[in-house]
ChimeraX commands (.cxc) that place a marker at each C-alpha (Angstrom):
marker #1 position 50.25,-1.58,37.22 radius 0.5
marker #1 position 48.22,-4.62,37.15 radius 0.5
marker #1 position 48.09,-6.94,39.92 radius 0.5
marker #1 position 50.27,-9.68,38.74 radius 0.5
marker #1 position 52.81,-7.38,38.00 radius 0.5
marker #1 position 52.28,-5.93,41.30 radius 0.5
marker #1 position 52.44,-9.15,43.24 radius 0.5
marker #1 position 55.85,-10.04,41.47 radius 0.5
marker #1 position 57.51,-6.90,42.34 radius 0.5
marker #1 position 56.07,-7.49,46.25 radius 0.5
marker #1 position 56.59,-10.95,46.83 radius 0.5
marker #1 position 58.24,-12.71,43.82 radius 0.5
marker #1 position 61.00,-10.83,43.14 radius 0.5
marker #1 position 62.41,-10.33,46.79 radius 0.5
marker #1 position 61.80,-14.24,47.07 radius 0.5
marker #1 position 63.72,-14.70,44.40 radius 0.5
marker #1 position 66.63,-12.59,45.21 radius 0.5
marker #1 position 66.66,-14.21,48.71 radius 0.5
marker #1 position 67.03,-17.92,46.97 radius 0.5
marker #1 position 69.03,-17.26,44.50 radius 0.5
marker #1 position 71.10,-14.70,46.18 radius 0.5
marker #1 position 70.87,-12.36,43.21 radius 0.5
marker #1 position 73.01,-8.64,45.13 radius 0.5
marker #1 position 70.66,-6.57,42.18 radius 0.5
marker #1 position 67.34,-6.56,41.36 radius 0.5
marker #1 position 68.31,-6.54,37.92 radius 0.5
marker #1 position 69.51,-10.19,38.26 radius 0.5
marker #1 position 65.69,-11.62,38.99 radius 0.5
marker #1 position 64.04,-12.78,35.82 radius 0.5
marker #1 position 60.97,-11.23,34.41 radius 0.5
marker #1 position 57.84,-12.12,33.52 radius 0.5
marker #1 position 57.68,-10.40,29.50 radius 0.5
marker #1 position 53.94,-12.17,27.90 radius 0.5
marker #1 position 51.38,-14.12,29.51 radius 0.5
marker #1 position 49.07,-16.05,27.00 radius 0.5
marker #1 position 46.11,-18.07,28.68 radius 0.5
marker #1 position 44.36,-20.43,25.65 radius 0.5
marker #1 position 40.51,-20.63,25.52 radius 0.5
marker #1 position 38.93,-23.60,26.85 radius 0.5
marker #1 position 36.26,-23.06,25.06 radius 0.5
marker #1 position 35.38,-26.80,24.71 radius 0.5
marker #1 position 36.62,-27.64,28.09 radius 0.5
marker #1 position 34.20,-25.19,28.91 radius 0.5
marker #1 position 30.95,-26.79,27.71 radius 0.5
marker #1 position 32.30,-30.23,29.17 radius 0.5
marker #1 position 32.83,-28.96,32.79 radius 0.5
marker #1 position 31.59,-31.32,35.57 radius 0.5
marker #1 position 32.79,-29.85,37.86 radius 0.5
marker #1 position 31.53,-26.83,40.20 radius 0.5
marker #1 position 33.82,-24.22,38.54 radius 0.5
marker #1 position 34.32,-23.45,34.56 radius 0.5
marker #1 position 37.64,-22.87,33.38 radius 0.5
marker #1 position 36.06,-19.66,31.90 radius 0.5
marker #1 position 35.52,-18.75,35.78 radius 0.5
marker #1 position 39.15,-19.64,36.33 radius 0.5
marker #1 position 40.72,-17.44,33.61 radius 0.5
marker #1 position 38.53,-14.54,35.24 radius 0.5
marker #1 position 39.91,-14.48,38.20 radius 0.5
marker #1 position 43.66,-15.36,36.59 radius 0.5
marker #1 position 43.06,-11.94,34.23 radius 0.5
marker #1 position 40.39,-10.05,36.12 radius 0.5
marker #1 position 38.94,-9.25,32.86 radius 0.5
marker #1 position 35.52,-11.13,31.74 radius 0.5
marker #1 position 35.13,-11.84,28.32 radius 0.5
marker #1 position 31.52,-11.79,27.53 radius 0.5
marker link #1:1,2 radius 0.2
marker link #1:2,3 radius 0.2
marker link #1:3,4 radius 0.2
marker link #1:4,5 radius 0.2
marker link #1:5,6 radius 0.2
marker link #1:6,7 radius 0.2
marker link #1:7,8 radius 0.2
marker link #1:8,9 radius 0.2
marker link #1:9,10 radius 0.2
marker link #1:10,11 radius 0.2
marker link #1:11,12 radius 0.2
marker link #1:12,13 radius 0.2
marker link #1:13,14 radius 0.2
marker link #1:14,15 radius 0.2
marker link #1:15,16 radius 0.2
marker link #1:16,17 radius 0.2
marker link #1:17,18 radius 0.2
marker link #1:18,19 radius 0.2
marker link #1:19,20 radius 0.2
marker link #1:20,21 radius 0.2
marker link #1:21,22 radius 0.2
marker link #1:22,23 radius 0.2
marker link #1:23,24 radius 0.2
marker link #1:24,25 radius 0.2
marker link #1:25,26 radius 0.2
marker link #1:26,27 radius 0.2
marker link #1:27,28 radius 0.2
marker link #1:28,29 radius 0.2
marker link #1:29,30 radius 0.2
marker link #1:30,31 radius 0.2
marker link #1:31,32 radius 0.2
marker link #1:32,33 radius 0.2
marker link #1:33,34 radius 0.2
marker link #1:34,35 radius 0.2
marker link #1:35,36 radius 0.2
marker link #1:36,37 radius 0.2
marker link #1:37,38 radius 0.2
marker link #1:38,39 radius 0.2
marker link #1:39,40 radius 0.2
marker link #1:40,41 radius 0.2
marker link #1:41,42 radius 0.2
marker link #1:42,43 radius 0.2
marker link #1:43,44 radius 0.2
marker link #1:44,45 radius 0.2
marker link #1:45,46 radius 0.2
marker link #1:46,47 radius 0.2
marker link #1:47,48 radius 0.2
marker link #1:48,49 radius 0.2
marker link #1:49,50 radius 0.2
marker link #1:50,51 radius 0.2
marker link #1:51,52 radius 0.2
marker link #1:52,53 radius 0.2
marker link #1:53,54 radius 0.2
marker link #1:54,55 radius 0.2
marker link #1:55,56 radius 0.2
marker link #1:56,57 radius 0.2
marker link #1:57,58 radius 0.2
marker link #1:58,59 radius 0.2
marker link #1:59,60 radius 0.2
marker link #1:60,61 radius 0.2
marker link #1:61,62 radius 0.2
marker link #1:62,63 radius 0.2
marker link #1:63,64 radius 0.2
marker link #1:64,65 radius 0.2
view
């Protein structure tokens, strides 16, 4: 399991039962697809002390080289 998925199962979805007040686990919604978008030219305009290449990184823990 990857890590977002694991840190939904261990902190979202009881969370989310709690506010809700969903009785079965089956009740919480569920993340399906997550699609992050290049920022390519963001990237090479960057003033600041981080990329957004840097960002997605750590978001995925995948580099794309």
């Amino acid at each position: 399991m990857n890590r977002m998925q694991e840190r939904y199962q261990k902190e979202a979805v009881p969370a989310l039962q709690k506010a809700f007040q969903f009785r079965n686990v089956m009740q919480v919604p569920r993340i399906t697809k997550v699609v992050l978008i290049s920022a390519w030219a963001a990237n090479r305009k960057c003033q600041g002390s981080r990329s957004p290449m840097a960002d997605m990184t750590t978001i995925t823990g995948q580099n794309q080289s």
